[in-house]
C-alpha positions as CSV (number, residue, x, y, z in Angstrom):
1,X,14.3,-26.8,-17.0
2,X,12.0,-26.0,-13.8
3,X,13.0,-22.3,-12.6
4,X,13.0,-22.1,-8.8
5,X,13.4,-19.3,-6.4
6,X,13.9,-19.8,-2.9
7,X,11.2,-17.0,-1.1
8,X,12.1,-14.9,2.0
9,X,9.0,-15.3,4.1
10,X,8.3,-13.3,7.2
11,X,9.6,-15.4,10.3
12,X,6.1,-16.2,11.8
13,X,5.3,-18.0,8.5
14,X,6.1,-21.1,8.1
15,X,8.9,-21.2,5.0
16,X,7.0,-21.8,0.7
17,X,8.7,-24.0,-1.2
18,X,9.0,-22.9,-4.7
19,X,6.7,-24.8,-6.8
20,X,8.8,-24.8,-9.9
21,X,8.4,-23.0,-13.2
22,X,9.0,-24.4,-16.7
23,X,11.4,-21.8,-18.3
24,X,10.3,-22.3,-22.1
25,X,6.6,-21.4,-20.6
26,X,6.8,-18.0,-18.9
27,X,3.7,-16.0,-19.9
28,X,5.1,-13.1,-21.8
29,X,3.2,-10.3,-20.4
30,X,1.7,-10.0,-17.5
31,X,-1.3,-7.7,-15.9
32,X,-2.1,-7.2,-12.8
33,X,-4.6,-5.0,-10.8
34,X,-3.1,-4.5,-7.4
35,X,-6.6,-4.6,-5.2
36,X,-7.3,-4.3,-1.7
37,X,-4.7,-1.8,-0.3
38,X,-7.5,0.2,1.4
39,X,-9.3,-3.1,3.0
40,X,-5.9,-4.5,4.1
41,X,-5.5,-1.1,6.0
42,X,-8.6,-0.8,7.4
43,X,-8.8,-4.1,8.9
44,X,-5.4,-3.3,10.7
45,X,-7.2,0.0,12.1
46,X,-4.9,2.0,9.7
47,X,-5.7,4.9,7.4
48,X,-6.3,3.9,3.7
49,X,-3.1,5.1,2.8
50,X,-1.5,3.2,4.7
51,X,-2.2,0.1,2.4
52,X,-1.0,2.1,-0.5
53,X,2.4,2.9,0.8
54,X,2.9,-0.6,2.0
55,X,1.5,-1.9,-1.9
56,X,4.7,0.5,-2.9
57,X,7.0,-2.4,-1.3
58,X,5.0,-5.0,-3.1
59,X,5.5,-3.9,-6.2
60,X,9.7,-3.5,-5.9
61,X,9.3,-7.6,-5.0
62,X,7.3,-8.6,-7.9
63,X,8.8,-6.7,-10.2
64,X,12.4,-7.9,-9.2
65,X,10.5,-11.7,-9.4
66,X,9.6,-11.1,-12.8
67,X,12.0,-9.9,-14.2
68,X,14.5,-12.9,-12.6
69,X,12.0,-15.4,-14.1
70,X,11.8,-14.2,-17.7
71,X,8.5,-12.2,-18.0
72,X,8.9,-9.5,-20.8
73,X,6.1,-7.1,-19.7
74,X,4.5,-6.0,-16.5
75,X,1.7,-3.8,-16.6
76,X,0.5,-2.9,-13.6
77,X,-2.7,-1.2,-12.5
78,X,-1.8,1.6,-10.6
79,X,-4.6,4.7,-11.0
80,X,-7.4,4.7,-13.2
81,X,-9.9,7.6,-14.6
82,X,-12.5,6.4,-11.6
83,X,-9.7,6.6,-9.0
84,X,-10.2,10.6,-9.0
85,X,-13.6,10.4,-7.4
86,X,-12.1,8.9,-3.8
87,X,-11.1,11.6,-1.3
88,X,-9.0,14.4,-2.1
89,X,-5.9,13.3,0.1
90,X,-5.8,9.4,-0.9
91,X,-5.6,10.9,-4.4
92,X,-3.2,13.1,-3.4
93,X,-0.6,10.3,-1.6
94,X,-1.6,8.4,-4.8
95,X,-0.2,10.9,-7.5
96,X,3.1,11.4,-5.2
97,X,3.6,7.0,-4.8
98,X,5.5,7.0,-8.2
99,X,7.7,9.8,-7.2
100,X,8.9,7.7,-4.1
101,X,8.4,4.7,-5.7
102,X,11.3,5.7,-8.8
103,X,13.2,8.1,-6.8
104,X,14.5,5.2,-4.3
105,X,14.2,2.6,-7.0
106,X,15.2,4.1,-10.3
107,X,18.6,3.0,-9.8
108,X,17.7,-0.9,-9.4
109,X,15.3,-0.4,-12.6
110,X,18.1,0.2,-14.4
111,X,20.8,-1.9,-13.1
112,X,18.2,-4.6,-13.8
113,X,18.0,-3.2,-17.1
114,X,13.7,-2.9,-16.9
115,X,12.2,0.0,-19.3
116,X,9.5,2.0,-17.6
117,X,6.6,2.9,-19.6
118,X,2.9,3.9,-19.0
119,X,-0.3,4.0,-21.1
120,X,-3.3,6.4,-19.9
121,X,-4.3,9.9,-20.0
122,X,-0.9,11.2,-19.0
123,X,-0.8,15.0,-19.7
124,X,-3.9,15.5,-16.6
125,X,-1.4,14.1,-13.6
126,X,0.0,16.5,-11.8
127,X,3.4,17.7,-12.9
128,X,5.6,16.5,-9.9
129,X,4.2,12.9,-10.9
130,X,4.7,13.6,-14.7
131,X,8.0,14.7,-13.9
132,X,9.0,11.5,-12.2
133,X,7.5,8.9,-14.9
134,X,9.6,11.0,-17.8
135,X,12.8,10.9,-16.2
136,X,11.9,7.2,-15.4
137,X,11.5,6.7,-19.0
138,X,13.6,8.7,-19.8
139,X,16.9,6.6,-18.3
140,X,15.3,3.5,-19.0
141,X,14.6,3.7,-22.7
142,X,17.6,2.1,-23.8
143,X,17.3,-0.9,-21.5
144,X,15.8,-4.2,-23.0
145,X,15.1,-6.2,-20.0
146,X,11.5,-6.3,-18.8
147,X,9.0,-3.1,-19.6
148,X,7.7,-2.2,-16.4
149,X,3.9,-0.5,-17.4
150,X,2.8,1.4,-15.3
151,X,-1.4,2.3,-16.2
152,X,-1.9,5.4,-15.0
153,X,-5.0,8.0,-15.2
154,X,-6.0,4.7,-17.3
155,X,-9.4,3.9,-18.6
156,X,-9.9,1.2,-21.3
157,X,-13.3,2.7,-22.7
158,X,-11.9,6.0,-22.9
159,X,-8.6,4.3,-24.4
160,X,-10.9,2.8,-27.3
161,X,-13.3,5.6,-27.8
162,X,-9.8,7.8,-28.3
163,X,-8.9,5.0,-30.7
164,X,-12.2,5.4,-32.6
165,X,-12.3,9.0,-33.1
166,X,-8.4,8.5,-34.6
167,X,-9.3,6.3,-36.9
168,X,-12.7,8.3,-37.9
169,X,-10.5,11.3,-38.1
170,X,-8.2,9.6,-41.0
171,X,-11.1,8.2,-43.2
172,X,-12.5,12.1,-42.7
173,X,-8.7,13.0,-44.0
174,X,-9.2,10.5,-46.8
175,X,-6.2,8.8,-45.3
176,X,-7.6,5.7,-45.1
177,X,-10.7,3.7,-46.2
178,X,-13.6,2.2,-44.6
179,X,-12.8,-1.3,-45.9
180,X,-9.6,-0.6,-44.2
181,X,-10.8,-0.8,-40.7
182,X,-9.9,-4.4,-38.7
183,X,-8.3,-5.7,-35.3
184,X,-5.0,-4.8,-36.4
185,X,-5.6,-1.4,-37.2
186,X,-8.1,-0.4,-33.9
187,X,-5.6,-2.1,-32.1
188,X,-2.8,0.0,-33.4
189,X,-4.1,2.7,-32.3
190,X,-4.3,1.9,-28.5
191,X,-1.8,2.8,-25.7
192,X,-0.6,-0.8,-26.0
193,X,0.4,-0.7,-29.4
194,X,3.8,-1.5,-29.3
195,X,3.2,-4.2,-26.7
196,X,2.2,-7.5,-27.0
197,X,-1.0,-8.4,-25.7
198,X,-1.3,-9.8,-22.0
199,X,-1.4,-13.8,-21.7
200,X,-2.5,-13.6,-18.2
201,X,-4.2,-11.3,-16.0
202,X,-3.9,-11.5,-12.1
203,X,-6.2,-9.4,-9.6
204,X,-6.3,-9.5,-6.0
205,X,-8.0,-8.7,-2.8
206,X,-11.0,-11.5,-3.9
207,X,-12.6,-9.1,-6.7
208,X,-13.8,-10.9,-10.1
209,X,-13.9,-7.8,-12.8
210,X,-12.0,-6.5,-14.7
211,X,-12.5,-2.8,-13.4
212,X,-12.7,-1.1,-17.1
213,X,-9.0,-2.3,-17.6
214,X,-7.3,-3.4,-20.8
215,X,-10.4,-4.7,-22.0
216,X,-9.9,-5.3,-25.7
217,X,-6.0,-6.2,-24.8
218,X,-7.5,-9.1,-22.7
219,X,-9.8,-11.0,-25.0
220,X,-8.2,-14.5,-24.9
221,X,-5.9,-14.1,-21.5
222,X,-6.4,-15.9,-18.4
223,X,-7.5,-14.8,-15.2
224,X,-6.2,-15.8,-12.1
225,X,-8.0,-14.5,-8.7
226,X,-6.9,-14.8,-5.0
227,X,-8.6,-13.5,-1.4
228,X,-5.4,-12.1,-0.9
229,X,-5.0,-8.1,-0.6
230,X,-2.2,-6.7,-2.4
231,X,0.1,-6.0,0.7
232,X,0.2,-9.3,1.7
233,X,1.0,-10.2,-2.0
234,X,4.6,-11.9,-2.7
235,X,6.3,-13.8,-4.8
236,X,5.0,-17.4,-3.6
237,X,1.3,-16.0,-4.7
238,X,2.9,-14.6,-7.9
239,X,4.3,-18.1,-8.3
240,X,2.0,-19.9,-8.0
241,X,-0.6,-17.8,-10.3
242,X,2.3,-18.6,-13.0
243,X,2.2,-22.1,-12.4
244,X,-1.5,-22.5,-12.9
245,X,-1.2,-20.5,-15.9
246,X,1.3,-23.1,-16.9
247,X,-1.3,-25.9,-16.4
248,X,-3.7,-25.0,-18.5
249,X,-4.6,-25.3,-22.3
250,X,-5.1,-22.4,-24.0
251,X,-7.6,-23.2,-27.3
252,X,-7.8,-19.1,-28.9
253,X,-11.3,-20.3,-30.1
254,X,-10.4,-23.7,-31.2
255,X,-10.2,-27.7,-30.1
């Protein structure tokens, strides 16, 4: 049956008509890198974090949309291990977004039943923001609704050069053998290991790269791209980057 959603567009806008969803063809997991926060300031003659705390609204939306339409994983790209060469006080209002972001929305996350998690380089954020995503995690571990992924302090080559030097380290051990070595195994020893691997990725803000994100995870996903920056993102656009994905045929290498 075709999942629709009536969307609450601003009043200037003229009203989107849900395109409808096939229910038995929700991608399971979804990825997204949330793009263009800084531009969609700066064209409004705002500061750059301006975008980022308006993004922070954008992601309570989607994440309430996809959960209601059966997604089972969100990860979202929300800092990565380049992020910490812009200036001192974006990074800054960057590291405090997730405490504002759970502290006024932890208690929706769990009435929704939605786990948070996060994959990346955890232990180097500061602790106010490591504080937040534990206690997140921690209240939310039980839940078995959507996993809400947050990537953050995320890099994918560091994430599989880590997972190389693991799995070197046990055939050093003598736990393992060489001849032991394949997909499954490197792959068991990512971030992502207990997740299943993203079906489709979505990026906004006009961008076409994948930004040293989940780049073994992604090997047969599809990509959707829009112009659109991230706070003008909603759930029409998320929509209607599902519905595509529903309309194509996906071969994994074959006919």
């Amino acid at each position: 049956m075709p999942i629709k959603f009536p969307f609450k567009k601003d009043k200037k806008q003229p009203r989107t008509e849900p395109l409808g969803l096939e229910e038995n063809h929700i991608p399971q997991h979804v990825a997204i890198i949330m793009d263009g926060n800084g531009r969609w300031a700066k064209n409004r003659g705002m500061p750059r974090i301006a975008g980022h705390k308006e993004g922070m609204g954008v992601v309570k939306r989607i994440v309430r949309y996809a959960s209601d339409v059966g997604v089972k994983v969100l990860t979202l790209y929300a800092f990565s291990t380049e992020n910490w060469k812009r200036p001192k006080n974006e990074v800054d209002f960057l590291m405090k977004l997730p405490v504002d972001f759970l502290s006024t929305y932890l208690p929706e996350l769990i009435e929704r039943n939605v786990q948070v998690r996060t994959i990346g380089d955890f232990d180097v954020l500061p602790a106010h923001t490591q504080k937040a995503v534990k206690e997140a995690m921690e209240k939310t571990k039980d839940n078995n609704g959507l996993i809400l992924n947050f990537a953050l302090n995320y890099g994918s080559r560091y994430e599989m050069v880590h997972a190389v030097k693991q799995i070197a380290s046990k055939v050093q051990k003598g736990e393992m053998d060489i001849s032991d070595i394949d997909e499954s195994m490197f792959s068991q020893e990512l971030y992502t290991s207990e997740l299943i691997e993203p079906d489709l990725l979505i990026r906004t803000s006009g961008e076409q790269r994948l930004s040293n994100f989940l780049l073994w995870q992604l090997a047969y996903a599809e990509f959707w791209f829009t112009e659109v920056y991230w706070p003008d993102f909603d759930e029409s656009h998320f929509e209607k980057a599902l519905y595509d994905f529903q309309n194509r045929k996906r071969r994994f290498g074959g006919v």
